[in-house]
N, C-alpha and C positions, 0 to 999 in steps of 0.2 A: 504494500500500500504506500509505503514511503518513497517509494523508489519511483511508482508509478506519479504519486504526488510532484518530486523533484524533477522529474521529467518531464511532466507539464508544463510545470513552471519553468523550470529551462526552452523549451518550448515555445510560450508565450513571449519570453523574455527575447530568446532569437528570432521572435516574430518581429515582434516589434521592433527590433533593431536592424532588421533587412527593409523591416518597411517605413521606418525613421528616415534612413539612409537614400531610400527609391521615395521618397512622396513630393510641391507646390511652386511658378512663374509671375499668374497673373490672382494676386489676392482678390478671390470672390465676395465685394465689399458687402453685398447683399446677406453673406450667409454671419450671422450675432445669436447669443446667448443671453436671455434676458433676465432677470431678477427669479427667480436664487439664484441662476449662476455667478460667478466673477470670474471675470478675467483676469489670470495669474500670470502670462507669459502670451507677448506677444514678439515676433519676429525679433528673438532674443539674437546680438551681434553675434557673427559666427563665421567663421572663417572661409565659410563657403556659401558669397552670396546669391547661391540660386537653389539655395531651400530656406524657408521660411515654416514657422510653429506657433502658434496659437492656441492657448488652452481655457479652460473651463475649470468651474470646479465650485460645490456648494460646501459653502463653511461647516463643518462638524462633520463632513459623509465623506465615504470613501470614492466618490462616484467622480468621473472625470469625462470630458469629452476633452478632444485635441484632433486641431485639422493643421495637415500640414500641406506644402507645397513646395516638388521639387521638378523644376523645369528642365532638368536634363533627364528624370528620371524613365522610365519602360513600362510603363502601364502591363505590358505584356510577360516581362521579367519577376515585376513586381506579384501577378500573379500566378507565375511558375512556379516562383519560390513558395509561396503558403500554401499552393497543393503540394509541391513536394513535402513542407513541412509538414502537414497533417500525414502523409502515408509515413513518412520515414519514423512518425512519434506517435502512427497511432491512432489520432485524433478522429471523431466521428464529431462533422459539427453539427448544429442542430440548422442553421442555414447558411448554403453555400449556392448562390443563384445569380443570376444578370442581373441587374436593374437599371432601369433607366431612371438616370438625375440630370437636372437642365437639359435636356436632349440628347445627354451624351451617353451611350451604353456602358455601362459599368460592372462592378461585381462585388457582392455584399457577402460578406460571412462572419457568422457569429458561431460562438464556442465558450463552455465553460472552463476555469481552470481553479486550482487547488483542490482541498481536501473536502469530501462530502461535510457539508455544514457553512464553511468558511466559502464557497466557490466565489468567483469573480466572472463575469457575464462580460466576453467581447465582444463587440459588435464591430467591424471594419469594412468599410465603403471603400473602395477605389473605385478612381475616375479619372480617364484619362484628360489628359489640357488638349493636346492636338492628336490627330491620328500617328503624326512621328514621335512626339515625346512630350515631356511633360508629367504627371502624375499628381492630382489631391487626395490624401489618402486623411479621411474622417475616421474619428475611433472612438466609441464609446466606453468608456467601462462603467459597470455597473455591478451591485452587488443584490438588486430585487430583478425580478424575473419583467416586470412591467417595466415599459421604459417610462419618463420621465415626461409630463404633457408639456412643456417647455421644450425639450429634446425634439419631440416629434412634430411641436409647434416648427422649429427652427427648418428643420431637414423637409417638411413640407413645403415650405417659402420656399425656400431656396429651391430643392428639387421640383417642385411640381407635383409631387408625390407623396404621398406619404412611405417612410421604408419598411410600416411592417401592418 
C-alpha cells in the first residue's frame, strides 16, 4: 500500500513537472478567479520568458487551480507524456477525453492521488495556443469530489463550456 501510495505521488509529482515545463504565449486575459479565490503567483520572473504561471488558491483549503502558458511548448508531446505516465504507473483515470475550450480541441484528464482517505483530485486541461506550438495547461486540485461553482463558473466563460 505504501509503495503503491509513493508511486503515485511520485507520479503526480513527475506529472506535473513535465507539464510545468510543456505549458503558456498569449495570457488568456479573459480566463480570472473570483472571490474565495486569491491570486498567489502570477507570471513569477523566470529565467525563461516564454512560460508564464498563474495561481489560485482559497485561504484555509488545500484546493488550488494554476494555469500556465508555454509558447514553445507541444500540445502533442505534452500529451504523450501523461499517457505514457499513467500506463508506465499504472494509473486508471476517472477522465481522460477531448474537449473543446474556446474553439480549440483539447484534452482533459482527471485522476486521484495519495492514500484512501487523504486522496487529492487532478483535474488537467491542455490546450493547445496554435496548431504548431504553444500549450495552456489548466490544473485543478482539489480534495472534494465536487468541483468548486467558482471553478466551473470561471472555465465556462472562458471555455464556452462547461468541463464536467
Amino acid at each position: 500500500m505504501l509503495r503503491s501510495y509513493v508511486g503515485t505521488l511520485a507520479f503526480a509529482a513527475g506529472l506535473s513537472g513535465v507539464l510545468m515545463s510543456t505549458a503558456f504565449a498569449q495570457t488568456p486575459a479573459a480566463f480570472t478567479l473570483g472571490a474565495p479565490w486569491t491570486k498567489i503567483a502570477s507570471d513569477p520572473p523566470a529565467p525563461d520568458a516564454t512560460r508564464k504561471q498563474t495561481q489560485w488558491h482559497i485561504s484555509g483549503e488545500s484546493d488550488s487551480f494554476t494555469m500556465v502558458d508555454d509558447s514553445t511548448a507541444s500540445y502533442a508531446d505534452a500529451l504523450a507524456a501523461i499517457q505514457k505516465n499513467f500506463t508506465d504507473n499504472h494509473v486508471k483515470p476517472s477522465v481522460n477525453k477531448d474537449f473543446t475550450c474556446a474553439g480549440k480541441m483539447g484534452h482533459m484528464v482527471e485522476f486521484a492521488a495519495g492514500p484512501d482517505g487523504h486522496q487529492v483530485i487532478i483535474n488537467r486541461l491542455l490546450l493547445p495556443e496554435t496548431p504548431a506550438s504553444g500549450l495552456l495547461t489548466f490544473t485543478y486540485l482539489r480534495t472534494d469530489k465536487d468541483w468548486d461553482p467558482n471553478v466551473l463558473t470561471s472555465m465556462k466563460a472562458y471555455c464556452g463550456v462547461s468541463p464536467i
